[in-house]
N, C-alpha and C positions, 0 to 999 in steps of 0.2 A: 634501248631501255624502254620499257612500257610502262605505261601511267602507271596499273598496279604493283609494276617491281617498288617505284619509288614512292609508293602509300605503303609499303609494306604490308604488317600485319594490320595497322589499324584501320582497314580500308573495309568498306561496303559493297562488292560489286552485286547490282542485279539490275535492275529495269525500273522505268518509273512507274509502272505497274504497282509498286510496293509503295507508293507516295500515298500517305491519307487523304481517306475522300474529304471534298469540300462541299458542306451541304450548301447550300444558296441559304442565304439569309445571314450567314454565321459569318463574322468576322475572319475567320482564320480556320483552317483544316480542323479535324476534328483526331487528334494525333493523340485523346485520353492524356494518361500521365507522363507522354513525351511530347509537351508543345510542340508542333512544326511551323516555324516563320515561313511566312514566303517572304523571296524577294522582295525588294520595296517597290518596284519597277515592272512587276510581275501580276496582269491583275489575271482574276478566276479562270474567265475565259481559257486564258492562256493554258493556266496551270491544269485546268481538265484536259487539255487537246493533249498536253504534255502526259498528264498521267494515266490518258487511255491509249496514247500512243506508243505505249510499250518500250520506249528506248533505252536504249544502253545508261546505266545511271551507277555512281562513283558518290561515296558517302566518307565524307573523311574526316577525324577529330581535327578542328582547328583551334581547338583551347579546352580548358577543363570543363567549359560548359554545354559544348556542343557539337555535333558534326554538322559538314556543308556539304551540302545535295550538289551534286551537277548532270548533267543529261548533254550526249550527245546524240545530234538527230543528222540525219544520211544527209548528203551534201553541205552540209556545214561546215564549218572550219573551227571554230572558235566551241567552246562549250558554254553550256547556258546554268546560270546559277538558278537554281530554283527556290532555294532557301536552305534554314538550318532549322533541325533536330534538337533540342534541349534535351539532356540528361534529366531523369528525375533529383527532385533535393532543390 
């Protein structure tokens, strides 16, 4: 079984390519009327290397309010939470 059998349909697969930019200066991505949390544990740095480095990325509802980013990158084992997506409302 592979990850996206078991997201089913509610699943997001593409790349972190698709992660909003984070301008410098701004608190948090610039995600318009879908807030994007980063991780708490996740600073800028990171999250650009992540969202130019194009990885495989899994976006999945975990409650009625939001989906959770994850990225895996080559040689890794574990996947890396990058944050969660707010629904608008």
């Amino acid at each position: 079984m592979i990850l996206a059998d078991w997201l089913g349909d509610y699943a997001d697969i593409s790349t972190s390519s698709r992660l909003p930019a984070w301008p410098r200066g701004a608190e948090m991505p610039d995600g318009g009327e879908f807030p994007f949390h980063v991780a708490d544990d996740l600073p800028q740095v990171q999250y650009d290397a992540l969202r130019t480095g194009d990885y495989p990325m899994v976006c999945y509802i975990q409650g009625r309010e939001s989906t959770l980013c994850l990225i895996k990158q080559p040689g890794m084992s574990a996947l890396i939470e990058v944050g969660a997506q707010s629904f608008p409302g």
